[in-house]
N, CA, C and O atoms as CSV, one atom per row, in Angstrom:
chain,resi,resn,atom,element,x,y,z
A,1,UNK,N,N,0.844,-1.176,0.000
A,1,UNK,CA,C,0.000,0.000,0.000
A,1,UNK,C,C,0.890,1.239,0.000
A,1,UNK,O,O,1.994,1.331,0.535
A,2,UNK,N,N,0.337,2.032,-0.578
A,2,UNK,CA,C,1.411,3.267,-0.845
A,2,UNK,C,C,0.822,4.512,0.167
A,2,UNK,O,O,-0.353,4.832,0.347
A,3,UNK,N,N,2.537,5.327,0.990
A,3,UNK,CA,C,2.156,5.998,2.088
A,3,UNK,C,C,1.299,7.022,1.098
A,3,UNK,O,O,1.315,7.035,-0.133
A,4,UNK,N,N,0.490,7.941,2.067
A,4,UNK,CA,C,-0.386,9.142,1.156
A,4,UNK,C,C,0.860,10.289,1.994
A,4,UNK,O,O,1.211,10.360,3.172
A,5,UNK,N,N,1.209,10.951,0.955
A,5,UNK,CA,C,1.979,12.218,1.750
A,5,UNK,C,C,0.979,13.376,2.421
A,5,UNK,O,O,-0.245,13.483,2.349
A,6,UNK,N,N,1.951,14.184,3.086
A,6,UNK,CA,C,0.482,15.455,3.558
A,6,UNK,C,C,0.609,16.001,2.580
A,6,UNK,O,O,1.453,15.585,1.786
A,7,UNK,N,N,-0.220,17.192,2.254
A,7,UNK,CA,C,-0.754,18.100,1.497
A,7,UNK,C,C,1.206,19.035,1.313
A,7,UNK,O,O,1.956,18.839,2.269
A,8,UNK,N,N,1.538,19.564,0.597
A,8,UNK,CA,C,2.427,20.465,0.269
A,8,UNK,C,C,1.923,21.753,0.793
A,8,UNK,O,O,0.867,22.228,0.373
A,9,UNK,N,N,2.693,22.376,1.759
A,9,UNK,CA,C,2.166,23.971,1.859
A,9,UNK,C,C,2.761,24.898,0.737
A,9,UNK,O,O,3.955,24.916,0.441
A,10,UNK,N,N,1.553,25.849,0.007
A,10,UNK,CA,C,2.029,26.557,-0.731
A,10,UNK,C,C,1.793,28.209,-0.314
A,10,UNK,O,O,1.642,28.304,0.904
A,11,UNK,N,N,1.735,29.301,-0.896
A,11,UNK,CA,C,1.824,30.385,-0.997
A,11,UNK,C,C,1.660,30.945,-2.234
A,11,UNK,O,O,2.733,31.174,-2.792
A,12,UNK,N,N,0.407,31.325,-3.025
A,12,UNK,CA,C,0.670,31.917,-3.979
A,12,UNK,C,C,0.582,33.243,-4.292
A,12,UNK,O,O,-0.134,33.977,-3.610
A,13,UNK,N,N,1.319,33.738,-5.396
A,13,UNK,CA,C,1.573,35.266,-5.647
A,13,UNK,C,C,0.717,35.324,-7.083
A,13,UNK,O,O,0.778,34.400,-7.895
A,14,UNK,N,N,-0.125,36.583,-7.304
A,14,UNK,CA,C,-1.053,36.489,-7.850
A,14,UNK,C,C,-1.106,37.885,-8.280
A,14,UNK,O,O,-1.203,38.606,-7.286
A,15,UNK,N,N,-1.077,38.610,-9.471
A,15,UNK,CA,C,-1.248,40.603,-9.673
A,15,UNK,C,C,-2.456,40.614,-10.647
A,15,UNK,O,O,-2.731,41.731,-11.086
A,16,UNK,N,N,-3.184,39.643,-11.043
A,16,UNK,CA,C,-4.273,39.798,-11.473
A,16,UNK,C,C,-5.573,39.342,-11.310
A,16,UNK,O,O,-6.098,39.372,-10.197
A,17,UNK,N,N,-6.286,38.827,-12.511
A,17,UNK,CA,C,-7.619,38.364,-12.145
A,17,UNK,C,C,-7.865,36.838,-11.040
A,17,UNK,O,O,-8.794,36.403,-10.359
A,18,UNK,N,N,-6.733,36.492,-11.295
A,18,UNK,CA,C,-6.708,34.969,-10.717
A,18,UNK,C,C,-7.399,33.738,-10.627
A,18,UNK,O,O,-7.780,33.027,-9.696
A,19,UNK,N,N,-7.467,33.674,-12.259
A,19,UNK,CA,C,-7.916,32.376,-13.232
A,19,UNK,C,C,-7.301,31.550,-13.089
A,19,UNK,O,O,-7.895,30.475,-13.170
A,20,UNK,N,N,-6.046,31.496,-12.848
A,20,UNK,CA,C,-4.861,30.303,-12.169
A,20,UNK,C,C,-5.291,30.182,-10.864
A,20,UNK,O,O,-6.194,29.351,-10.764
A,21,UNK,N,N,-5.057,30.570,-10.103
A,21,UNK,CA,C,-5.503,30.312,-8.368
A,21,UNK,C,C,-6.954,29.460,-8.761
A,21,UNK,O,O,-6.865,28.233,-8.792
A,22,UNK,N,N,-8.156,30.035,-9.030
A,22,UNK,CA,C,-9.258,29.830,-9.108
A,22,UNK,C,C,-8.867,28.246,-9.341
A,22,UNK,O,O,-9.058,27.391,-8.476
A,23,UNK,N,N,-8.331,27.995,-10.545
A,23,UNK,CA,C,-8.313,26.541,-11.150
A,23,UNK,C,C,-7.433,25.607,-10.028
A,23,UNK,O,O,-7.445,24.384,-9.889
A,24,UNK,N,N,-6.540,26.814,-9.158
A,24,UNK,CA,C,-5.963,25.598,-8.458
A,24,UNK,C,C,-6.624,25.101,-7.289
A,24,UNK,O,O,-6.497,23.973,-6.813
A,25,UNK,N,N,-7.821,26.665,-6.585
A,25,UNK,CA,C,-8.857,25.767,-5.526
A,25,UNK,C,C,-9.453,25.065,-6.413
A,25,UNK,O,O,-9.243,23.939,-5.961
A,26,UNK,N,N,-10.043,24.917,-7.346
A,26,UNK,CA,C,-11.070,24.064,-7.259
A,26,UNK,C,C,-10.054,23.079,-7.559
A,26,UNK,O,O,-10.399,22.052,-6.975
A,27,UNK,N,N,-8.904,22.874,-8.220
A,27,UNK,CA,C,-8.400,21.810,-7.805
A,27,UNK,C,C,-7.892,20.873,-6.679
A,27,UNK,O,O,-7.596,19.680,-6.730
A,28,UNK,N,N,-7.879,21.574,-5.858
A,28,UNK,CA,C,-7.489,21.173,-4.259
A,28,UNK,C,C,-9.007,20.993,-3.620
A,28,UNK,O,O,-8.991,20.255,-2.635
A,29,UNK,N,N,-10.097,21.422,-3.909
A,29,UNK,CA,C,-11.587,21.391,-3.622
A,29,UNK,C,C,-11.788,19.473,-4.175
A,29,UNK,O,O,-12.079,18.521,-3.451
A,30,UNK,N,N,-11.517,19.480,-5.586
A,30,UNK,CA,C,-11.471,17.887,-5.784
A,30,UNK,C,C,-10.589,16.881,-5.623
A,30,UNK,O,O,-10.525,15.964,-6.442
A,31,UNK,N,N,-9.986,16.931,-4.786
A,31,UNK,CA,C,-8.818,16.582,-4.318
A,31,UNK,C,C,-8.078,16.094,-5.240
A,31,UNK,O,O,-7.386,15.133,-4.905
A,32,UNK,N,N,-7.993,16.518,-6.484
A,32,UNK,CA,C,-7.142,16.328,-7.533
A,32,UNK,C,C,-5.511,17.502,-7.543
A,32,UNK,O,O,-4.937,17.913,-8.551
A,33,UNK,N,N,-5.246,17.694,-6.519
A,33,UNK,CA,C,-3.851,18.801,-6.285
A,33,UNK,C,C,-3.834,18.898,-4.810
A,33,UNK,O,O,-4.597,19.585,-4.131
A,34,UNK,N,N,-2.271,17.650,-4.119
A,34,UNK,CA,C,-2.102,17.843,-3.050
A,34,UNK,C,C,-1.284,18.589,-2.572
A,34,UNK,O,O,-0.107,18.304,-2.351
A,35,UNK,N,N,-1.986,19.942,-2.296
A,35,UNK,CA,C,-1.131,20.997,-1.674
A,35,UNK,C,C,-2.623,21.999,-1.108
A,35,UNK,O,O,-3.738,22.317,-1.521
A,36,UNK,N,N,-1.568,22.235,0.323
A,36,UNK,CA,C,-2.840,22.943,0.799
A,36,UNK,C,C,-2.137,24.641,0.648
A,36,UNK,O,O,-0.920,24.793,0.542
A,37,UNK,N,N,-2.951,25.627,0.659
A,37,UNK,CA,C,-2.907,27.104,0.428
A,37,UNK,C,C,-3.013,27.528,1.646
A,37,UNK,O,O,-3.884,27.380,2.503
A,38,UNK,N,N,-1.751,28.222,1.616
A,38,UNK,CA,C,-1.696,28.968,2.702
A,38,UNK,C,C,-1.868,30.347,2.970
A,38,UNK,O,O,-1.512,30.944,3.986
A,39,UNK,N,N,-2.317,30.703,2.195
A,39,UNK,CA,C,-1.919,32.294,1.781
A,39,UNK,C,C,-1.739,32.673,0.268
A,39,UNK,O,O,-0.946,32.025,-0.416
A,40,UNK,N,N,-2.471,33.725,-0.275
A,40,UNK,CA,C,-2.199,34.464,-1.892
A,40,UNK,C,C,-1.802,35.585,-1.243
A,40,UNK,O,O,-2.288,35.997,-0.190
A,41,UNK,N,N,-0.752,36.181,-1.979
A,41,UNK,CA,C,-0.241,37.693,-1.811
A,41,UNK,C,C,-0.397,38.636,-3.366
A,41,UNK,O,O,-0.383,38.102,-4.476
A,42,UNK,N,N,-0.514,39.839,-3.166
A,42,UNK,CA,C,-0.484,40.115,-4.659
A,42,UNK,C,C,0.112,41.486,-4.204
A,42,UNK,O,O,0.249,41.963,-3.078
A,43,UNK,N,N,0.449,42.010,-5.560
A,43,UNK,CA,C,1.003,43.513,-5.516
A,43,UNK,C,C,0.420,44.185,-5.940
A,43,UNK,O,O,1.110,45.097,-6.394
A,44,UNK,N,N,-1.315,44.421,-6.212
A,44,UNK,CA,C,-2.035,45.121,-6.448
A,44,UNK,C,C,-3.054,45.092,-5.830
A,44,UNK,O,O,-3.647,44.082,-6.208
A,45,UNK,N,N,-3.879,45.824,-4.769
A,45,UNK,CA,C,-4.821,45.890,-4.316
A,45,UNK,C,C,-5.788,45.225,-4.570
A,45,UNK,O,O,-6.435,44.373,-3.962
A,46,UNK,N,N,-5.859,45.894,-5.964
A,46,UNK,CA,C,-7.374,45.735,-6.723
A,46,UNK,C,C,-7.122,44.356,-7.841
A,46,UNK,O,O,-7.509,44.472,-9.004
A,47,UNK,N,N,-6.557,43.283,-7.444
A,47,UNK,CA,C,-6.650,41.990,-7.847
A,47,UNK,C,C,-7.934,41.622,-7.997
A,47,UNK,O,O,-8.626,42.114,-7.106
A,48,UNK,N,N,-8.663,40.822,-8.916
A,48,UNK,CA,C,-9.250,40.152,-8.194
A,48,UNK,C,C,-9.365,39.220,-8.119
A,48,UNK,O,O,-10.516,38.810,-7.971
A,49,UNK,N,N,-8.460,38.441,-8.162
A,49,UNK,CA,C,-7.636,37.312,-7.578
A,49,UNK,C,C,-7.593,37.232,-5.551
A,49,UNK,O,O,-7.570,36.170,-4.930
A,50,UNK,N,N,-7.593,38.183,-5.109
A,50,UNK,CA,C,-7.851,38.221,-3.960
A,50,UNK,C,C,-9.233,37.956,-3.415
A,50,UNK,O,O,-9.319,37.254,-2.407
A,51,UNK,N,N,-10.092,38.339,-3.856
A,51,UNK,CA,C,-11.072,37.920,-3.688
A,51,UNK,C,C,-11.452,36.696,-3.769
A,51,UNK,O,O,-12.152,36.319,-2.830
A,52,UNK,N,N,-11.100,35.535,-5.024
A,52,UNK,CA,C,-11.073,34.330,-4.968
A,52,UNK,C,C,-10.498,33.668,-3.686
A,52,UNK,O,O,-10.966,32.633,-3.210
A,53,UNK,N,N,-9.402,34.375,-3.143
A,53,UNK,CA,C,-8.894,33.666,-2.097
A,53,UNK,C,C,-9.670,33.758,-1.155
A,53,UNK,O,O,-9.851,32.738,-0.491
A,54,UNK,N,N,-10.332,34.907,-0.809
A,54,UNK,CA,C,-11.427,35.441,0.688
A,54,UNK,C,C,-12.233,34.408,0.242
A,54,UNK,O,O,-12.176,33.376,0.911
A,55,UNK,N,N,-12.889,34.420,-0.612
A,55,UNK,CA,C,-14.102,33.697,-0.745
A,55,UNK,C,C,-14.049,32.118,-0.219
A,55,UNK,O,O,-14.789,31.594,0.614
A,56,UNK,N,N,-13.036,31.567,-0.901
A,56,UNK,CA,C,-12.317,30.153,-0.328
A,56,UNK,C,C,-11.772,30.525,0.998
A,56,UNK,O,O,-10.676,29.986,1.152
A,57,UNK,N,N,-12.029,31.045,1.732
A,57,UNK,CA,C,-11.306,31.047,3.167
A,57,UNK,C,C,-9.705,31.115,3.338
A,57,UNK,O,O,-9.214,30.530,4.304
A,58,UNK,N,N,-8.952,31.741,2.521
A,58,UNK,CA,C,-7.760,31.832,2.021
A,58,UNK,C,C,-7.352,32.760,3.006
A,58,UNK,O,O,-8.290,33.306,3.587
A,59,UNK,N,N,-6.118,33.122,3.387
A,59,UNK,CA,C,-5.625,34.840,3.871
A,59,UNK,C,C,-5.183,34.828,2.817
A,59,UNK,O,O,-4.734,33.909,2.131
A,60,UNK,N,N,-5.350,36.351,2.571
A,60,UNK,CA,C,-5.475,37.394,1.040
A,60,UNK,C,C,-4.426,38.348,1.335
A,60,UNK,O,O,-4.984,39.180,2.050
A,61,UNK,N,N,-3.731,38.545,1.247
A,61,UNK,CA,C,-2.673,39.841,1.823
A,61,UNK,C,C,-2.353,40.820,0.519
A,61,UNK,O,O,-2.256,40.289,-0.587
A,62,UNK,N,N,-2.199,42.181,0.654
A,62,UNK,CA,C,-1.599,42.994,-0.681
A,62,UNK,C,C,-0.131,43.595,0.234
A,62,UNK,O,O,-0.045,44.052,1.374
A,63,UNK,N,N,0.833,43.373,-0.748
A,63,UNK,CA,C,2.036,44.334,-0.585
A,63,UNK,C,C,2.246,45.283,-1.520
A,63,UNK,O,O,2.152,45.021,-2.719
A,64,UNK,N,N,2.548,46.471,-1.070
A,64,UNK,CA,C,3.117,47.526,-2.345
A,64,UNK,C,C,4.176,47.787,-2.740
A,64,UNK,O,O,4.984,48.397,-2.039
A,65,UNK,N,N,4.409,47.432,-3.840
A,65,UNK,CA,C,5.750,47.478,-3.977
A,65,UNK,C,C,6.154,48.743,-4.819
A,65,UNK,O,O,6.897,48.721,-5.801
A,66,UNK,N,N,5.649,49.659,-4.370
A,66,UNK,CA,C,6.059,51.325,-4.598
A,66,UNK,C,C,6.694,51.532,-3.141
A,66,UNK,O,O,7.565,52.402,-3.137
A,67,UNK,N,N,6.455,50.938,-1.935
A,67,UNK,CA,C,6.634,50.954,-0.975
A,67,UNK,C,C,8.519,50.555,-0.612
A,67,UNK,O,O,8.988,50.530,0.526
A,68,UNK,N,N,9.109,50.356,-1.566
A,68,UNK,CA,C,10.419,49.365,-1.009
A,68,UNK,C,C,11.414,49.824,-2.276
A,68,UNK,O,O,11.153,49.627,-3.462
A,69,UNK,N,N,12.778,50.570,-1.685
A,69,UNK,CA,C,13.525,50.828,-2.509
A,69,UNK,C,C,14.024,50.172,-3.938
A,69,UNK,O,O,14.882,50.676,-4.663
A,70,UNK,N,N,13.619,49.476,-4.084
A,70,UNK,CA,C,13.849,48.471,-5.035
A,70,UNK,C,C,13.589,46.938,-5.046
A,70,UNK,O,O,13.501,46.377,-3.954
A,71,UNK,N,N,13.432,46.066,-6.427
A,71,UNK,CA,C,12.838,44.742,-6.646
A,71,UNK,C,C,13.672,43.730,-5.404
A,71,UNK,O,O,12.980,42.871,-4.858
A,72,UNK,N,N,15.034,43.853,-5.022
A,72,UNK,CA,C,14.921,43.122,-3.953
A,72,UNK,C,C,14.741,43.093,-2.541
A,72,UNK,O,O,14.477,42.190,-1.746
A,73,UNK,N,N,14.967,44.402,-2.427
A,73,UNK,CA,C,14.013,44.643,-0.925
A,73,UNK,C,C,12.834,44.465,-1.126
A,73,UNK,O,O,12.228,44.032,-0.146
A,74,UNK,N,N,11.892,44.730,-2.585
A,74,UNK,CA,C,10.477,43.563,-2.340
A,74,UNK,C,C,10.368,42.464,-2.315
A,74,UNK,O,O,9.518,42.067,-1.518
A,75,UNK,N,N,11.003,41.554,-2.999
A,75,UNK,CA,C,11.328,40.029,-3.197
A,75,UNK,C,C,11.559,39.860,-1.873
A,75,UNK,O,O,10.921,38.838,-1.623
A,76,UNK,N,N,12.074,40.222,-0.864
A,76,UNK,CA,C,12.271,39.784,0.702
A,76,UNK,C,C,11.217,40.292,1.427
A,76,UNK,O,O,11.305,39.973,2.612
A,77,UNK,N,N,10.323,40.914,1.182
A,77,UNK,CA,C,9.228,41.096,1.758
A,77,UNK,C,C,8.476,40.218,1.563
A,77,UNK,O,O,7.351,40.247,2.061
């Protein structure tokens, strides 16, 4: 019999409508994608891709990245 692994924790990053995310809850909804979501972040407020995540019970977070001297002081945020 083969072990079942746990779920993979992921994190996804998301700056738009979030037609990808969407496809990946409902893929994790049919348990056809073992990884559980831990969190979407995006760099635009007005995603609405974030919303997909609220709706699924996701934490939704926005960072600004006008906010941070440059791409790798955001990348470490």
């Amino acid at each position: 019999m083969k072990a079942v692994s746990p779920p993979l924790p992921v994190v996804i990053l998301i700056s738009g409508r979030g037609s990808n995310l969407q496809a990946i809850i409902n893929a994790v909804a049919e348990d056809k994608l073992p990884v559980d979501i831990r969190a979407v972040i995006s760099n635009r407020p007005t995603a609405e891709g974030l919303q997909h995540a609220i709706s699924a019970g996701i934490p939704a977070e926005f960072i600004d990245n006008a906010e941070f001297p440059d791409r790798e002081a955001f990348d470490q945020a």
